[in-house]
LOLUMTOR-112465 format. One record per residue: residue number from 0; residue in one letter; chain; z, x, y of N, C-alpha, C in turn. Coordinates in pm, whole numbers. Each point is the difference from the previous one (the first is absolute). Last residue first. Layout:
BEGIN
> NUM; a; A; Z; X; Y; Z; X; Y; Z; X; Y .
...
//
This chain:
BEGIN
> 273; x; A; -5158; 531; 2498; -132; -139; -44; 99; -74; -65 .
> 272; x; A; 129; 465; 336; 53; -133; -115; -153; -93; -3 .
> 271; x; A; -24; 530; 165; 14; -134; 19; 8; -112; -96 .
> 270; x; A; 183; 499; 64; -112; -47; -19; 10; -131; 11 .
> 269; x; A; 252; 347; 261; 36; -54; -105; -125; -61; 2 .
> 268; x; A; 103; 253; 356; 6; 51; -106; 9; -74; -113 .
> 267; x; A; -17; -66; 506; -78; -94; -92; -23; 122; -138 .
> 266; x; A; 378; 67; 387; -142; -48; 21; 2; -42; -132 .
> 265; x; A; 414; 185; 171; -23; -168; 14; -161; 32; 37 .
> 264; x; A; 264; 299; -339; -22; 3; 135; -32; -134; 11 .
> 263; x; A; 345; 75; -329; -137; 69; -66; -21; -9; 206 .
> 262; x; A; 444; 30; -362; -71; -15; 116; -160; 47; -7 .
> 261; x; A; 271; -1; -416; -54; 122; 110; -37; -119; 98 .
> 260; x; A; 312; -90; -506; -153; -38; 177; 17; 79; 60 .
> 259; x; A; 215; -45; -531; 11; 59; 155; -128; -20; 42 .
> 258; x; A; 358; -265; -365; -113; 38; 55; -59; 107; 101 .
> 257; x; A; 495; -102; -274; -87; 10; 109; -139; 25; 10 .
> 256; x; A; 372; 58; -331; -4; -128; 38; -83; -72; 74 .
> 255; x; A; 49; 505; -130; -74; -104; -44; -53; -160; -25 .
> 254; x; A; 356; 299; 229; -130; 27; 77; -94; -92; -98 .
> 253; x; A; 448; 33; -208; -18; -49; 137; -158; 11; 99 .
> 252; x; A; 64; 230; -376; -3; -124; -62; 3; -90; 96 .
> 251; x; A; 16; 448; 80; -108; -44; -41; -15; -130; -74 .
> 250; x; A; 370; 181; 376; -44; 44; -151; -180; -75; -38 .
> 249; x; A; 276; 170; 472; -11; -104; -85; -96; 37; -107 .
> 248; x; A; 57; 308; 369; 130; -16; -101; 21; -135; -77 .
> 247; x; A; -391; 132; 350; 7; 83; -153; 195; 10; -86 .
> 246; x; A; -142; -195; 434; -30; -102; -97; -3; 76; -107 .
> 245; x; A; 299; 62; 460; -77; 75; -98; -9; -104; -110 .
> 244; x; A; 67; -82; 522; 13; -66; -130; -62; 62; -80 .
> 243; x; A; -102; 26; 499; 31; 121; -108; 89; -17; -111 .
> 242; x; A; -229; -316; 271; -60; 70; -80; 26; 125; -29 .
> 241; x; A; 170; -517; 104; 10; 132; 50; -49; 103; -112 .
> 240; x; A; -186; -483; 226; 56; 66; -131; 52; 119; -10 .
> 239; x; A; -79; -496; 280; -10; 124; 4; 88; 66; -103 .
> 238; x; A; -353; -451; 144; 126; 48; -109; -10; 153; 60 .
> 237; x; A; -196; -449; 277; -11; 124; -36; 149; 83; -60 .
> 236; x; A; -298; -536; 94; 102; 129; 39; -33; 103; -75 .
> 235; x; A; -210; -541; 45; 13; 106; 84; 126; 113; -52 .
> 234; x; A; -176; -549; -168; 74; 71; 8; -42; 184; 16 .
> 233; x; A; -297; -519; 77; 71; 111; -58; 93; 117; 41 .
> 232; x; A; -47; -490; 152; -62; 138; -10; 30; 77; -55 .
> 231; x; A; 88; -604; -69; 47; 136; 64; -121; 120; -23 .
> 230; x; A; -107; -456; -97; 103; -5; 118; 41; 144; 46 .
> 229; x; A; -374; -351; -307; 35; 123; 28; 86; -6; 130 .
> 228; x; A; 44; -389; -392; -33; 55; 97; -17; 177; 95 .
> 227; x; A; 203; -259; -415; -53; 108; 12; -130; -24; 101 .
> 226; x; A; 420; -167; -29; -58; -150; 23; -140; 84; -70 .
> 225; x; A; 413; 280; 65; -12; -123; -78; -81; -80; -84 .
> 224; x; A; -170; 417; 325; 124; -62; 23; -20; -90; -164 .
> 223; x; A; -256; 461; 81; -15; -145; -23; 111; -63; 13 .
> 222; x; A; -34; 484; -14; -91; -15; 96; -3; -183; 33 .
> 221; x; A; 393; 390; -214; -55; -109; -47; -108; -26; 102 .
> 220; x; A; 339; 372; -62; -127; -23; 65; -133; -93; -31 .
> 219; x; A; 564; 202; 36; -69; -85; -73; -111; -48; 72 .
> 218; x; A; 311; 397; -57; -86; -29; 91; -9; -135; -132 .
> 217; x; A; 392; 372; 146; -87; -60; -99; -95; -67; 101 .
> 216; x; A; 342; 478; -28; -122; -69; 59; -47; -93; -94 .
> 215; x; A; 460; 297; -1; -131; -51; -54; -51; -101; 41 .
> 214; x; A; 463; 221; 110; -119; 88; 37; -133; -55; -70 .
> 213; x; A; 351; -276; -41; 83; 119; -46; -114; 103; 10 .
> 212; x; A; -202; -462; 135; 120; 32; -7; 13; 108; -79 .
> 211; x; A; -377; -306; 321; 41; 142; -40; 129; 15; -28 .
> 210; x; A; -495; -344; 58; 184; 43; 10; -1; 132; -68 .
> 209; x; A; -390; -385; 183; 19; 144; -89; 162; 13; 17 .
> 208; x; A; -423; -465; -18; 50; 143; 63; 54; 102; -64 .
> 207; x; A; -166; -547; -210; -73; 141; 68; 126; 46; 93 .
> 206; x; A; 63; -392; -272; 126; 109; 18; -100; 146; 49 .
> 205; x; A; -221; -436; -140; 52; -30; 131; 98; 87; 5 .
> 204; x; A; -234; 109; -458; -86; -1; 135; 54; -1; 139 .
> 203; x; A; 110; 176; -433; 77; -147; 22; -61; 12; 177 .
> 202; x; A; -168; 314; -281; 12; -97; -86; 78; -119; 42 .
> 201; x; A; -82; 562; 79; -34; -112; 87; 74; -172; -149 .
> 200; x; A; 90; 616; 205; 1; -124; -112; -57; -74; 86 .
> 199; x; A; 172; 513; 14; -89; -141; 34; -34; -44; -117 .
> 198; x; A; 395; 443; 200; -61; -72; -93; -127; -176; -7 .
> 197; x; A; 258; 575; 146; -94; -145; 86; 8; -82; -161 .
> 196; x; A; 225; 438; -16; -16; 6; 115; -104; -113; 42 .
> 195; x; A; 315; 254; -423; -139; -149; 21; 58; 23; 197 .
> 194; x; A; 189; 308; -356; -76; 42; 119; -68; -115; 61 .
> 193; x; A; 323; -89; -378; 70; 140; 91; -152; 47; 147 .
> 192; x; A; 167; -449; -331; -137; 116; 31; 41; 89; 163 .
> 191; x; A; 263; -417; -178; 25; 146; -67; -161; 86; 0 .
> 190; x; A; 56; -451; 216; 115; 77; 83; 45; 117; -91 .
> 189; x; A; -374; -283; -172; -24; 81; 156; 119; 84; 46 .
> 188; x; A; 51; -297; -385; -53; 120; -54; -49; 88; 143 .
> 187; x; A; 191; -404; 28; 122; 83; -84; -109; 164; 7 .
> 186; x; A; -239; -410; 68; 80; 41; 183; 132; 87; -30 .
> 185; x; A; -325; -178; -337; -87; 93; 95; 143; 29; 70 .
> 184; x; A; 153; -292; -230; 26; 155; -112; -124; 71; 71 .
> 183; x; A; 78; -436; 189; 136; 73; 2; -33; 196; -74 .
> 182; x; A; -409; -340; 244; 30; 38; -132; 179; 70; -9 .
> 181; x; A; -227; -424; 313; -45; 144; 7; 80; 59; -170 .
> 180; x; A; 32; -456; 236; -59; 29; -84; -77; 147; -41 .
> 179; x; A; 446; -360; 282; -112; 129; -10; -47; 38; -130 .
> 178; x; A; 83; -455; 303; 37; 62; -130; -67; 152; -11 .
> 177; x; A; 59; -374; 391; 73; 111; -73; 9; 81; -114 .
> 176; x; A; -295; -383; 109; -35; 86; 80; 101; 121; 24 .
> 175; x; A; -51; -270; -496; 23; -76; 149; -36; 180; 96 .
> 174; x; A; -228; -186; -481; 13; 78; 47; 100; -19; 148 .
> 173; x; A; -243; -271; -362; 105; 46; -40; 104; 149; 106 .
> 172; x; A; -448; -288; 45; 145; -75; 47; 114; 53; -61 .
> 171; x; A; -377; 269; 227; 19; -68; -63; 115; -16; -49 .
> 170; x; A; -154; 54; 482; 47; 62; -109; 6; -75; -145 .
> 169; x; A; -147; 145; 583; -55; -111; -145; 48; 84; -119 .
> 168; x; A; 198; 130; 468; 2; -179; -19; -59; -9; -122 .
> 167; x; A; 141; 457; -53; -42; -50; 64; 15; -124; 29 .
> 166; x; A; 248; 423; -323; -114; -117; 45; -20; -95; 144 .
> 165; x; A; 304; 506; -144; -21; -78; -1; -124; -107; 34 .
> 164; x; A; 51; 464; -30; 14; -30; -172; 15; -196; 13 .
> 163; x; A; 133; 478; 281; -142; -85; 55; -84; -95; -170 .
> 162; x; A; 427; 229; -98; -63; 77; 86; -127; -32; 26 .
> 161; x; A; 324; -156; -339; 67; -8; 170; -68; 73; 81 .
> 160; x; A; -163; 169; -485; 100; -56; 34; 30; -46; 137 .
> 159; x; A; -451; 244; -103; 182; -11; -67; 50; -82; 36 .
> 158; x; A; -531; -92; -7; 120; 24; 91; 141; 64; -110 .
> 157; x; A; -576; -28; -160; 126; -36; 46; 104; 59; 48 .
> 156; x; A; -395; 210; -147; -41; -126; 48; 105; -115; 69 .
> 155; x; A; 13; 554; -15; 42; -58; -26; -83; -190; 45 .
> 154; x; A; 71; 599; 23; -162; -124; 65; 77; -128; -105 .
> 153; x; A; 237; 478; 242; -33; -84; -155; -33; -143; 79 .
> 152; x; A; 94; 558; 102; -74; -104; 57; -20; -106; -141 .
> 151; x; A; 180; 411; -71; 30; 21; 174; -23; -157; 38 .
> 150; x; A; 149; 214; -512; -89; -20; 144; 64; 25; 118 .
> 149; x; A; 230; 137; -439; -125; 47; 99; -78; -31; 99 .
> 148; x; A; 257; -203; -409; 111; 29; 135; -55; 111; 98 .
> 147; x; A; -299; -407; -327; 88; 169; 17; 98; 36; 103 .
> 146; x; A; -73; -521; -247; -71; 69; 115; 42; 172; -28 .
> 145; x; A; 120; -353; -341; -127; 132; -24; 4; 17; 130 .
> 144; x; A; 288; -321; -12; 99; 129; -42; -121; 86; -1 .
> 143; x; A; -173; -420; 79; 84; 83; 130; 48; 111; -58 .
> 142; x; A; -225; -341; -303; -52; 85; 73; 21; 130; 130 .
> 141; x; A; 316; -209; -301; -129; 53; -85; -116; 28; 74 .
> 140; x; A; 318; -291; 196; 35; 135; -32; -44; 100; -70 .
> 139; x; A; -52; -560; 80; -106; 186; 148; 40; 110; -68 .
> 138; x; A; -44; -471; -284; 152; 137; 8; -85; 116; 74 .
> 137; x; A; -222; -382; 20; 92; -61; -58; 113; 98; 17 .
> 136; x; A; -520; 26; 201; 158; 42; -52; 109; -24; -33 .
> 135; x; A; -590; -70; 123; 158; -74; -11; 120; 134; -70 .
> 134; x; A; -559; -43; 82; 114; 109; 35; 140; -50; 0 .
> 133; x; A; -348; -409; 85; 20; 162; -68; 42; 81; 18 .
> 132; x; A; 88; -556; 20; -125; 101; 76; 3; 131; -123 .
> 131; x; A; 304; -455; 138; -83; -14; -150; -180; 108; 52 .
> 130; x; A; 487; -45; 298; -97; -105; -10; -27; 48; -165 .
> 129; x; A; 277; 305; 109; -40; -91; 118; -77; -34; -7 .
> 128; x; A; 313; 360; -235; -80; -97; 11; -28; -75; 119 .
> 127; x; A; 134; 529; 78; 42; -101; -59; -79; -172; -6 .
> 126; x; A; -270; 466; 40; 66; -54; 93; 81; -114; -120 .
> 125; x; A; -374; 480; -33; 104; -111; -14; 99; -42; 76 .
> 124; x; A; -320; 389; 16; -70; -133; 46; 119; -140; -2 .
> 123; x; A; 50; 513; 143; 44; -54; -92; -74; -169; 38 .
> 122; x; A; -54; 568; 92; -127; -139; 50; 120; -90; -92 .
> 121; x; A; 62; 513; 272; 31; -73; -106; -76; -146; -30 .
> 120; x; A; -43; 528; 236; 23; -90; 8; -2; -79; -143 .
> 119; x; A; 94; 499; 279; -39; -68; -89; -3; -174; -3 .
> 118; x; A; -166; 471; 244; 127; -84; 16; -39; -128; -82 .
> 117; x; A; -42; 607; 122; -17; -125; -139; 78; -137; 71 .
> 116; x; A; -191; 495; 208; 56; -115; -15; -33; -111; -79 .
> 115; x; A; -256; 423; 109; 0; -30; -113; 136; -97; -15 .
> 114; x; A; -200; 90; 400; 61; 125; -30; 106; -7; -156 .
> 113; x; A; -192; -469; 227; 19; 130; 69; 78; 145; -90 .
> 112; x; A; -94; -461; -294; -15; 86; 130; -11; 118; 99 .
> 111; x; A; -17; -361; -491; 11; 128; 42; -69; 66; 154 .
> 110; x; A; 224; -469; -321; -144; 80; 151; 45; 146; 3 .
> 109; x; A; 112; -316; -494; 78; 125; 116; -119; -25; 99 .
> 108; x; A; 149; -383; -304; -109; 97; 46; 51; 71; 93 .
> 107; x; A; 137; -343; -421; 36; 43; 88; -143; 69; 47 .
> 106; x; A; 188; -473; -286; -54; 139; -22; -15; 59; 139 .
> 105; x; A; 76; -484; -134; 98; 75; -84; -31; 144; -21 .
> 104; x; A; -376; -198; 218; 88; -68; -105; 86; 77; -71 .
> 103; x; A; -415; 47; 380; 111; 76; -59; 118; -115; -48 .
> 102; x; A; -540; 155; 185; 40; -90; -72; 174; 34; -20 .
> 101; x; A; -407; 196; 358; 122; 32; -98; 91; -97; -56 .
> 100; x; A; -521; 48; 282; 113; 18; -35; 56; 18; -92 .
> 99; x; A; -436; -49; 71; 48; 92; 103; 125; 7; 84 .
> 98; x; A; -342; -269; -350; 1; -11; 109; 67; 80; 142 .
> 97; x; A; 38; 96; -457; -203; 4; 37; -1; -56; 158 .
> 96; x; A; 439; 18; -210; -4; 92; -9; -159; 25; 74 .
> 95; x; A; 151; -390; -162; 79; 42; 101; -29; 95; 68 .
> 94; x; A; -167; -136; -407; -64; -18; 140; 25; -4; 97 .
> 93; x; A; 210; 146; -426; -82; 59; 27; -81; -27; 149 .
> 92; x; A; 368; -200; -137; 83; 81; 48; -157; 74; 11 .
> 91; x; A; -59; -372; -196; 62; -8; 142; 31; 127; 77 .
> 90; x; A; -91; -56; -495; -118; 44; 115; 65; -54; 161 .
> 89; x; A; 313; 66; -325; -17; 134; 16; -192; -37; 124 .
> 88; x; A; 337; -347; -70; 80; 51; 91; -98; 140; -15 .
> 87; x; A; -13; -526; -112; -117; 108; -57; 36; 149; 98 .
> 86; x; A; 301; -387; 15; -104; -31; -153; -80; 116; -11 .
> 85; x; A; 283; -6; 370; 86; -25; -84; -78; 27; -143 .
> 84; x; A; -237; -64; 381; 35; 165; 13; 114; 26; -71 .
> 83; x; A; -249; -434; 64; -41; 111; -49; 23; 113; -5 .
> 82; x; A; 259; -327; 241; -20; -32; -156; -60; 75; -66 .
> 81; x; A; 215; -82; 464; -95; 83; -47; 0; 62; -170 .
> 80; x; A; 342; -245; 302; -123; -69; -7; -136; 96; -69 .
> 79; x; A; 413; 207; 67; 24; -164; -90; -103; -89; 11 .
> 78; x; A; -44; 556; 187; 90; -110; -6; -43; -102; -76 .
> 77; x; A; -128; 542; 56; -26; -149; -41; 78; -55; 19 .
> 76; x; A; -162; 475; 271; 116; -92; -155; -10; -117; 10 .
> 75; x; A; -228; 458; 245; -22; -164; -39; 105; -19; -98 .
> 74; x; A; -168; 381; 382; 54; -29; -93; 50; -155; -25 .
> 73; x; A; -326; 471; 215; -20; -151; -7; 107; -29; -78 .
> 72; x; A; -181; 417; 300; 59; -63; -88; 48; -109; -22 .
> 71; x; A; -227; 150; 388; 25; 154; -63; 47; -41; -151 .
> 70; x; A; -218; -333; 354; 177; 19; -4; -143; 118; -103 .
> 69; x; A; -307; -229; 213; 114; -45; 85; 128; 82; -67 .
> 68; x; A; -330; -86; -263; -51; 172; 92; 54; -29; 123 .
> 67; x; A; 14; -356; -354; 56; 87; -31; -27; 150; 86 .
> 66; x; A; -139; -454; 34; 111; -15; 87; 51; 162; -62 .
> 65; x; A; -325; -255; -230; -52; 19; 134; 117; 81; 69 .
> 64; x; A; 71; -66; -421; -90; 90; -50; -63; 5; 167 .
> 63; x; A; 308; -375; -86; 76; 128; 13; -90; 125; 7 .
> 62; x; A; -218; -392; -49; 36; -4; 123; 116; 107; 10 .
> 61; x; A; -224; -127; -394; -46; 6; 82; 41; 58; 125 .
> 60; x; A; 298; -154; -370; -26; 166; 8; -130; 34; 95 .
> 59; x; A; 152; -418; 19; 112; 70; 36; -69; 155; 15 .
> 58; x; A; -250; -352; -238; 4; -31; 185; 100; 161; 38 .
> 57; x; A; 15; -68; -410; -164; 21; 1; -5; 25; 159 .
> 56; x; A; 394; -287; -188; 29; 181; 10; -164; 109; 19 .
> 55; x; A; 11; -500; 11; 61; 41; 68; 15; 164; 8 .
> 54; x; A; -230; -246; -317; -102; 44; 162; 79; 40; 113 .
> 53; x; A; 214; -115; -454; -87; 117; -25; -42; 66; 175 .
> 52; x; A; 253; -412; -37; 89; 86; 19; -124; 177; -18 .
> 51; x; A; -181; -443; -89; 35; 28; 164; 95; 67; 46 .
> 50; x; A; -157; -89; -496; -62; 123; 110; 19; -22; 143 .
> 49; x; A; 406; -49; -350; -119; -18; 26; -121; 62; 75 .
> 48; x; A; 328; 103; -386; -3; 56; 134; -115; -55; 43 .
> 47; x; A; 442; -134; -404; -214; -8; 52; -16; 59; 186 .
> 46; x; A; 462; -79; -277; -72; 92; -65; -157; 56; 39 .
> 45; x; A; 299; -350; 122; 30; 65; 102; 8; 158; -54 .
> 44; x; A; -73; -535; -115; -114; 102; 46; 41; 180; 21 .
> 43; x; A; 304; -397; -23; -85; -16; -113; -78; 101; -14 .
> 42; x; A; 260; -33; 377; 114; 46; -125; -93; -36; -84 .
> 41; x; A; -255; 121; 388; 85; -151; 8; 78; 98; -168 .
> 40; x; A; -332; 176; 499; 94; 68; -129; 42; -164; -79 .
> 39; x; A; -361; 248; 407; 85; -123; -43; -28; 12; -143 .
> 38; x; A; -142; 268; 451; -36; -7; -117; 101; -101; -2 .
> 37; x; A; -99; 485; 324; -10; -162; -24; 13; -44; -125 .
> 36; x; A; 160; 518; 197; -120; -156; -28; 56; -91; 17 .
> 35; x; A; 227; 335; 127; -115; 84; 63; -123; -122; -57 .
> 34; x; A; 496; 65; -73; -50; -38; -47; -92; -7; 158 .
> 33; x; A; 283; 418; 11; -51; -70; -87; -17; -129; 57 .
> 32; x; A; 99; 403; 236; 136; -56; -60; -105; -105; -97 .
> 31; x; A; -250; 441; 245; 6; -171; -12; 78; -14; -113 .
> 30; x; A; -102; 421; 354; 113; -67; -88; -72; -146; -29 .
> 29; x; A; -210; 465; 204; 1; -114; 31; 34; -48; -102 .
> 28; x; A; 79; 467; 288; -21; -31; -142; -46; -178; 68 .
> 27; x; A; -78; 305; 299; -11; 123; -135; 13; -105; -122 .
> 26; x; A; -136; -218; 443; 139; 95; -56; -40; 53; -49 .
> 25; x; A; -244; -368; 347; -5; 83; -83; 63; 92; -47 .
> 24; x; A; -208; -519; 215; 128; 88; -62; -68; 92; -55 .
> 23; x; A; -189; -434; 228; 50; 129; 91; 125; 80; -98 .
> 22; x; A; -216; -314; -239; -102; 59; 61; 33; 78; 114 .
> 21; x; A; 196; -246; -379; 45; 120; 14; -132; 36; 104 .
> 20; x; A; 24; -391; -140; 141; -10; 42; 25; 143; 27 .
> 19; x; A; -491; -117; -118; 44; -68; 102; 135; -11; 83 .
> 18; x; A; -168; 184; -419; -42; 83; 80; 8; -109; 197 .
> 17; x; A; 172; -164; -463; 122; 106; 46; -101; 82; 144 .
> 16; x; A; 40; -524; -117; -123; 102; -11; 99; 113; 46 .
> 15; x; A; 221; -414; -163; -10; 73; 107; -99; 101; -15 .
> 14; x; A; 172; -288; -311; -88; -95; 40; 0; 59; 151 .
> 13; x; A; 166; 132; -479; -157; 11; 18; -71; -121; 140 .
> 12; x; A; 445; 187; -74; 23; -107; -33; -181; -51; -36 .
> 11; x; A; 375; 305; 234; -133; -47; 33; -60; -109; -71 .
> 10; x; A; 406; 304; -33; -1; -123; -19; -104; -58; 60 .
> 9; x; A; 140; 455; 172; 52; -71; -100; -45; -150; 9 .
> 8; x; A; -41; 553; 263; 21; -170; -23; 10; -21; -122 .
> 7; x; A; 46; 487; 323; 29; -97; -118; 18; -127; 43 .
> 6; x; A; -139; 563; 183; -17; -157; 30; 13; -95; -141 .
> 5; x; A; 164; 547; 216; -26; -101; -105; -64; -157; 56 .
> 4; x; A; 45; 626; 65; 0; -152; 70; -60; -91; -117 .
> 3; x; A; 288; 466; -59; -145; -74; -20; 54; -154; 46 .
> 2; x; A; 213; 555; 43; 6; -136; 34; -128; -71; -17 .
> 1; x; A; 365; 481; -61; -115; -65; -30; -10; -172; 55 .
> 0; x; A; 270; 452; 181; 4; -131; -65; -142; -50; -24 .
//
């Protein structure tokens, strides 16, 4: 059996120094469920990226570029607050990359592991409306029906369905503390992926922990309560993959869905972010 240790947060919010939340951590992979900035949006504006949203993501890719010789592989998906990675998704996806991760929107990445093990993962940034942000989904299904029925691991900004999905004491007023706001057509589309074995999310912050139904692992690894106060730790475990799963019987259209990462070692192989 193959197996890569994971560490995943969410929802930082540009106001947790990541080399400070991850300073006793180290996996193979390191997950961030998205919005990772700062910034402010209004229904007039909500074309203009200001620059306290700019210095936000500036800040971000800083401090991911410190924290990166801690994990073997880096993976990022955007959430609803993170405006620039909606508007300008190919250089995003470039400095993602300088800084020494893996950008992933509606797009996949094989790790290629132990003894040429493939395990694939999924990044879906979109989440049903809420508030007046980004990545909205009016109809999830257009984005859910694209997941592949290949993974293993899907990085998700939002909750499915009834599944750690409910709010907190501060809510806005349209919102009551029963209401679940996770995605129905995410939480349709999990229970038909024939291999998904974990799934994380963050976005409804006071529903941080983990559950487990019909053999799948969720995590919601929000770091900021409500109030976005910092409250919870990051999220800890380890996926196991069975590696005598012959990958040479998937087609080439399927594999191409996928990016592939090599694990790399945990020293200082990567050049340094400016």
């Amino acid at each position: 059996m193959a197996e890569l240790t994971i560490t995943a947060i969410s929802d930082t919010h540009g106001q947790v120094a990541l080399p400070d939340l991850l300073r006793d951590y180290e996996s193979d992979i390191l997950i961030h469920c998205g919005d990772f900035t700062t910034g402010r949006t209004d229904h007039l504006t909500k074309s203009v990226i200001y620059d306290s949203h700019r210095r936000s993501w500036r800040k971000f890719l800083r401090e991911l570029a410190v924290v990166r010789d801690q994990f073997r592989a880096i993976m990022v998906v955007p959430g609803n607050h993170d405006q620039i990675c909606e508007f300008m998704p190919e250089n995003c996806q470039s400095e993602i990359v300088r800084a020494g991760g893996h950008l992933l929107m509606n797009s996949g990445a094989a790790i290629i592991a132990s003894k040429g093990t493939r395990i694939r993962f999924w990044g879906l940034p979109h989440t049903p409306p809420f508030g007046r942000w980004f990545f909205q989904g009016y109809d999830m299904s257009m984005y859910t029906d694209n997941i592949p029925a290949t993974i293993d691991v899907l990085v998700s900004h939002g909750p499915p369905y009834s599944i750690m999905d409910t709010v907190g004491p501060v809510l806005p007023k349209y919102v009551r503390p029963t209401d679940y706001l996770g995605s129905k057509d995410l939480y349709l589309r999990c229970q038909n992926l024939p291999r998904l074995k974990a799934v994380f999310f963050g976005h409804i912050h006071s529903s941080h922990g983990e559950d487990r139904r019909l053999g799948i692992d969720y995590f919601n690894c929000s770091i900021l309560d409500e109030g976005y106060e910092r409250r919870f730790a990051p999220v800890t475990t380890a996926i196991k993959i069975d590696d005598r799963q012959k990958q040479s019987s998937e087609g080439h259209q399927t594999r191409d869905n996928f990016k592939a990462i090599q694990l790399v070692g945990m020293s200082s192989k990567l050049t340094g972010y400016k």
